[in-house]
C-alpha positions in Angstrom: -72.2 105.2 263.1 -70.6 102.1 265.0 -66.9 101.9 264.6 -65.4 98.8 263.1 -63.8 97.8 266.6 -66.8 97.7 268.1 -68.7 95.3 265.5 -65.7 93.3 266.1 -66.2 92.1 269.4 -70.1 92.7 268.7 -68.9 89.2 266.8 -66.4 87.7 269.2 -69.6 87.8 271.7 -72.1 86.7 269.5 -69.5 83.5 268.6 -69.1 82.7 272.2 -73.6 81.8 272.6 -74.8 79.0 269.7 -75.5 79.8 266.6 -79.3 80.2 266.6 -79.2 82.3 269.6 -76.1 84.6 268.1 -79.1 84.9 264.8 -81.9 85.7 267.2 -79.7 88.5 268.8 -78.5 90.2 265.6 -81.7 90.5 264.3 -83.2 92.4 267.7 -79.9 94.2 267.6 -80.9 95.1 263.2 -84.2 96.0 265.1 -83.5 98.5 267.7 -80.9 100.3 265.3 -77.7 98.9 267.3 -75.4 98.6 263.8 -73.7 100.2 261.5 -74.5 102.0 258.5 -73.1 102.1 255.2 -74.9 104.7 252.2 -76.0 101.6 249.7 -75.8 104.5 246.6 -72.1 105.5 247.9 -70.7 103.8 245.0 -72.9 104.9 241.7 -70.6 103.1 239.4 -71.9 100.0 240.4 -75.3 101.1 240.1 -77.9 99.4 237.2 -81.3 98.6 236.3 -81.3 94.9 236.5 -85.1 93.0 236.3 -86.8 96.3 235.5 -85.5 97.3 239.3 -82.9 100.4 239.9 -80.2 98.3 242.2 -78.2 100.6 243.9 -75.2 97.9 243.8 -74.7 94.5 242.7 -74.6 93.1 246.4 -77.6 91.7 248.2 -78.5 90.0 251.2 -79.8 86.2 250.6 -82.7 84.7 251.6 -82.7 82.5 255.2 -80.9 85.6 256.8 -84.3 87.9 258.0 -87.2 85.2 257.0 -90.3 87.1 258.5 -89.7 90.4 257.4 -88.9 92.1 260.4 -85.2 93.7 259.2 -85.3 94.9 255.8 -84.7 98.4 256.2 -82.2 97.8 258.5 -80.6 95.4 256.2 -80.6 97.9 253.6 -78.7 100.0 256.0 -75.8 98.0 256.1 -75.0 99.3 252.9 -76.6 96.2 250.9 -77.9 97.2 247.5 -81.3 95.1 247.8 -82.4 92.2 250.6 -84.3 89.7 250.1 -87.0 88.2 253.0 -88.2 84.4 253.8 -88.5 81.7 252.9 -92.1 82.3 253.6 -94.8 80.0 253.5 -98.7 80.2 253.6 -98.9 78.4 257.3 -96.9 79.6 260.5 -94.4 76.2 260.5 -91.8 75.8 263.4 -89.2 74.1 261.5 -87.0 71.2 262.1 -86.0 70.4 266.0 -83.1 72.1 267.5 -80.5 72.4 267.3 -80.1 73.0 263.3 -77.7 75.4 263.0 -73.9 74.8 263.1 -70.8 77.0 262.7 -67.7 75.3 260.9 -64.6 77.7 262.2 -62.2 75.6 260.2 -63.7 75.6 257.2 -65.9 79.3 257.3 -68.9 76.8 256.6 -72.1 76.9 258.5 -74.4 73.6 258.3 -78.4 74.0 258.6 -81.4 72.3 258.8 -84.2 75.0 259.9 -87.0 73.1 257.5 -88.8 76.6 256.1 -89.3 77.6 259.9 -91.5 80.9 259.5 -94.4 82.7 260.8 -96.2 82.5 257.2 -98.0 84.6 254.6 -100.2 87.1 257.6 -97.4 88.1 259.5 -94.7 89.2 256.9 -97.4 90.7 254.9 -98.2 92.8 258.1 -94.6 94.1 258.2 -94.0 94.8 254.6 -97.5 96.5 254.4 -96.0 98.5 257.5 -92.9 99.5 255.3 -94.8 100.8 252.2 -93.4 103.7 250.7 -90.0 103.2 252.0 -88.3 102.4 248.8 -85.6 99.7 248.5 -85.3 96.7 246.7 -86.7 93.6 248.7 -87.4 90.5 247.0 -89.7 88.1 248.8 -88.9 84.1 248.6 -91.5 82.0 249.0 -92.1 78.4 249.6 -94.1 75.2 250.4 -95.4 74.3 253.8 -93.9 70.5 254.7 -97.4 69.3 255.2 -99.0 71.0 252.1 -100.9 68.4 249.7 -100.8 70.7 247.1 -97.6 72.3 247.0 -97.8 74.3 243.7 -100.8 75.8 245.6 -98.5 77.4 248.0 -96.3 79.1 246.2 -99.0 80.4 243.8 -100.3 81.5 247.2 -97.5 83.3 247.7 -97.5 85.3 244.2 -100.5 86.5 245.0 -100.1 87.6 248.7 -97.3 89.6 247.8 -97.4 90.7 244.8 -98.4 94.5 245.1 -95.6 94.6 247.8 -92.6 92.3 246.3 -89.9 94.1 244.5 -89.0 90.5 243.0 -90.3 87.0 243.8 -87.5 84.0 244.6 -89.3 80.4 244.1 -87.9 78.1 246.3 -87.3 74.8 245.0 -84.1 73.6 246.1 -84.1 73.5 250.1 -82.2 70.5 251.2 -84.3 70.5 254.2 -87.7 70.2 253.5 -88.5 66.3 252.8 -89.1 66.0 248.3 -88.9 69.9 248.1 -86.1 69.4 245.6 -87.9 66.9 243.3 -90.0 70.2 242.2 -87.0 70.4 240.3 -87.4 67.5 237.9 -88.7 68.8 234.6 -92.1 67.7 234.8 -92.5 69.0 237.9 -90.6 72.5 237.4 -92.7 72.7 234.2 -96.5 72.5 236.0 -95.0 75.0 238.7 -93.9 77.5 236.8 -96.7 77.2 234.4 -98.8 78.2 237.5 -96.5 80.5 239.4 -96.3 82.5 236.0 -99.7 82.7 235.4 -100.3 83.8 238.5 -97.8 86.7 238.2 -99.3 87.8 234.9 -102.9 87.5 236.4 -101.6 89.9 239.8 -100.2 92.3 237.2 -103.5 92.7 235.7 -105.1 93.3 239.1 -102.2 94.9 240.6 -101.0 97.3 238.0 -97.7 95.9 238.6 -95.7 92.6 236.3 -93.1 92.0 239.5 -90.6 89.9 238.3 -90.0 85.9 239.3 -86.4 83.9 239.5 -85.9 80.4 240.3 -83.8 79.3 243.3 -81.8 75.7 242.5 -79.4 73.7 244.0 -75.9 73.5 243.2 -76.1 69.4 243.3 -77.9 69.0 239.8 -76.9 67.0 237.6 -76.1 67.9 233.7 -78.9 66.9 232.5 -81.1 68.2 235.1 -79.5 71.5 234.4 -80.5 71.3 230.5 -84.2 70.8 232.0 -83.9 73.8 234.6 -82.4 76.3 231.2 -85.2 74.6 229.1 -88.1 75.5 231.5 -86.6 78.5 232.2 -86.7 79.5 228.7 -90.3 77.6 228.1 -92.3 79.6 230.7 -90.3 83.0 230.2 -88.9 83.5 233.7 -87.2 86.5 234.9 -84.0 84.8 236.3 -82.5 82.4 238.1 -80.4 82.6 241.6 -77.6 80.0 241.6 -77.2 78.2 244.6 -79.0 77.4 247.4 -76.7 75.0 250.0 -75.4 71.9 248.9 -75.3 68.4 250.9 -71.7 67.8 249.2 -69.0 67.1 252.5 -66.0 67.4 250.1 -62.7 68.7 251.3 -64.2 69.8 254.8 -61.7 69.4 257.6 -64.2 70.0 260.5 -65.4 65.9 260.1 -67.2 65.8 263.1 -69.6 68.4 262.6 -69.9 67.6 258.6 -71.5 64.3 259.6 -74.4 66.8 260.8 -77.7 66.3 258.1 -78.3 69.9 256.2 -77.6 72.5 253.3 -74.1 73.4 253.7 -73.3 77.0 253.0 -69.9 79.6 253.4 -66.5 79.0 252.0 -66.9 75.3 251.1 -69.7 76.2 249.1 -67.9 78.3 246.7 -66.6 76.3 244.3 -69.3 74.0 243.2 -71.9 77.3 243.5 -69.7 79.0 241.0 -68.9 76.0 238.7 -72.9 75.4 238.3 -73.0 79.1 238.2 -71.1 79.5 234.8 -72.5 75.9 233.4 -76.0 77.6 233.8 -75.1 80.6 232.1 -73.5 78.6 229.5 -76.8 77.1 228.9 -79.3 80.6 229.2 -77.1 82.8 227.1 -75.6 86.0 228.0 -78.7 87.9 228.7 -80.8 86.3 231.6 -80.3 88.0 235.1 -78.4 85.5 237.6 -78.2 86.3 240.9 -75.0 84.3 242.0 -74.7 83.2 245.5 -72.3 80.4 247.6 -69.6 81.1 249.2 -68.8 84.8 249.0 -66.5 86.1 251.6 -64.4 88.4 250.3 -64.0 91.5 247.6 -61.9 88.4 245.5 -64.2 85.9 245.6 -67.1 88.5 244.8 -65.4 89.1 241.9 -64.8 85.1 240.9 -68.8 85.1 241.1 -69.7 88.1 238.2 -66.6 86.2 236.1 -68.7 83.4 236.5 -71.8 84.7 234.8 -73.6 86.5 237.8 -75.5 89.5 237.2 -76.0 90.1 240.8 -74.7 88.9 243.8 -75.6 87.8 247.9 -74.1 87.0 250.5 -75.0 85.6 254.2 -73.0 83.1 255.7 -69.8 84.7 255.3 -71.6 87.3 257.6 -71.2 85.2 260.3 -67.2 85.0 260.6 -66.5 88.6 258.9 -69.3 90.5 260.2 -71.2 93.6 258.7 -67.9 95.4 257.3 -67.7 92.3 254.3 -70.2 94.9 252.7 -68.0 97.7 252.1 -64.9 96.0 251.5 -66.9 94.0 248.7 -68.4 96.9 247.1 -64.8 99.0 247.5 -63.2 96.3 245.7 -65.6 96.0 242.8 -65.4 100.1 242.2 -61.4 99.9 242.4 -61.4 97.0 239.9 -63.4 98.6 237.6 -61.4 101.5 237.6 -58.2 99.1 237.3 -59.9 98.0 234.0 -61.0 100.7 232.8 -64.4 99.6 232.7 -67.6 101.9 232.7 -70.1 99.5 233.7 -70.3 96.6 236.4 -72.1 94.7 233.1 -68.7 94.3 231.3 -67.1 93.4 234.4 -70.0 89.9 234.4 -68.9 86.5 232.6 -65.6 87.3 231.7 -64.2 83.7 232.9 -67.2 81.7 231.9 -65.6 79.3 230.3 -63.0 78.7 232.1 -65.2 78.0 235.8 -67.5 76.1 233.7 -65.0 73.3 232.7 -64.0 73.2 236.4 -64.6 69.5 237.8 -67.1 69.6 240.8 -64.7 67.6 243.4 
């Protein structure tokens, strides 16, 4: 076990090289076993079955964080009750020019435009075949390469790849950084994808043995009405859940001015509020029973539970990560035992959508 001090200046050091350096490192230091660890099952109150899958607790790691696979386990490790890999796409892509990654001290906010960079389908499949038998919830998010002509193609692709491995599968609509990715979430559009990314699952459970289950990824800068189309296709092509947001291009209220003018999905604190607003208007519009994972903005046991008050069945984190380091995990999952206890509550279930209402009539800006 590493003691807190030392992940503290483990972070003060990691601050002082740039930001997609200081991610490079953490993940070799995940790799060669240089973090702390945290039981994931030490709390069993917060335990359920949520998507067919036995989550030890509600709190996962988001997508973007260990794209090619090469940290789940350790992930896991850090006390995190599922993680989730990628985005992954079919073709080996570098991404966007650097740099694309930039902190926001001031604001707790982190600005990037990666662009899907990956090393595709071959080489996570590799590493999760390597883990097999492991256990552990890891989801697998999957995406389109920039160049692709058929797009839809991909991310089928990407059902099938994975699907005797996946715990879960995220479809990646609503990266900011990957030129039209987001029209995919115009109805017409979301409608011919997920009328192929579902029939894909259903034909890989037949030869698989196993139905793993599918959630949408959108953006927190819909609109109203392209939220009703999101519920309604949803609903229409019978998919598992949704995972509310990705980053948003909204500047709003940021005092770090210079470094908002920089293009990108902006993530962390400033993220919160609209994530969480769109958050409880989605669950307005799915009804109480449709898993959402809710994610923006987290960083800290109060804001984790703002989120399940919102409508979230499950929650991630990752950019919070970056200014509060690995220990965010256990004082989140601390604070959600002690303030079930405080309410005398039996379930982490009964703790979700208690404030729906009242974040959903929230103004954006």
């Amino acid at each position: 076990m590493i003691p807190p001090v030392v992940s503290r200046l483990a972070l003060g050091a990691l601050h002082r090289l740039d930001a997609e350096t200081a991610h490079s490192v953490t993940i070799r230091a995940l790799a060669a076993g240089l973090h702390p660890r945290l039981d994931n099952r030490r709390w069993p109150r917060l335990a359920q079955t949520v998507l067919g899958l036995d989550v030890p607790n509600p709190l996962g790691m988001a997508a973007g964080f260990d794209k090619n696979g090469e940290v789940p386990d350790a992930v896991l490790g850090l006390g995190f009750g599922f993680a989730e890999v990628g985005t992954v796409t079919p073709l080996p892509q570098p991404g966007n020019p650097r740099p694309r990654l930039f902190r926001l001290p001031a604001d707790q906010g982190v600005i990037n435009r990666f662009g899907f960079n990956n090393e595709g389908h071959a080489a996570l499949l590799a590493r999760l075949e390597a883990r097999r038998g492991r256990g552990g919830v890891v989801g697998v998010n999957v995406g389109a390469n920039k160049d692709a002509t058929d797009r839809v193609a991909d991310y089928v692709a990407g059902i099938r790849t994975f699907a005797h491995l996946a715990s879960y599968f995220t479809v990646n609509v609503s990266s900011p950084n990957t030129p039209g990715l987001r029209d995919l979430q115009a109805r017409e559009a979301l409608d011919g994808l997920l009328a192929a990314v579902m029939a894909e699952r259903d034909a890989s459970a037949a030869r698989t043995g196993r139905s793993v289950p599918v959630l949408l990824k959108i953006a927190p800068d819909v609109s109203p009405e392209g939220l009703e189309d999101i519920a309604e296709a949803v609903s229409t092509h019978r998919v598992d859940g949704l995972i509310v947001s990705n980053t948003t291009l909204s500047r709003s209220g940021l005092q770090d001015r210079q470094t908002a003018a920089e293009t990108g999905g902006l993530s962390g604190r400033p993220l919160f509020r609209r994530a969480t607003i769109i958050l409880a208007r989605v669950r307005q519009l799915v009804g109480p029973d449709l898993p959402i994972i809710g994610v923006g903005g987290i960083d800290s046991p109060e804001s984790a539970v703002a989120k399940l008050a919102a409508g979230a069945t499950l929650l991630q984190v990752y950019s919070a990560l970056t200014y509060k380091g690995p220990e965010l995990v256990r004082a989140i999952l601390e604070h959600l035992e002690a303030e079930m206890a405080r309410r005398g509550l039996s379930r982490l279930a009964e703790l979700s959508a208690s404030e729906v209402d009242v974040w959903a009539r929230q103004p954006l800006d």
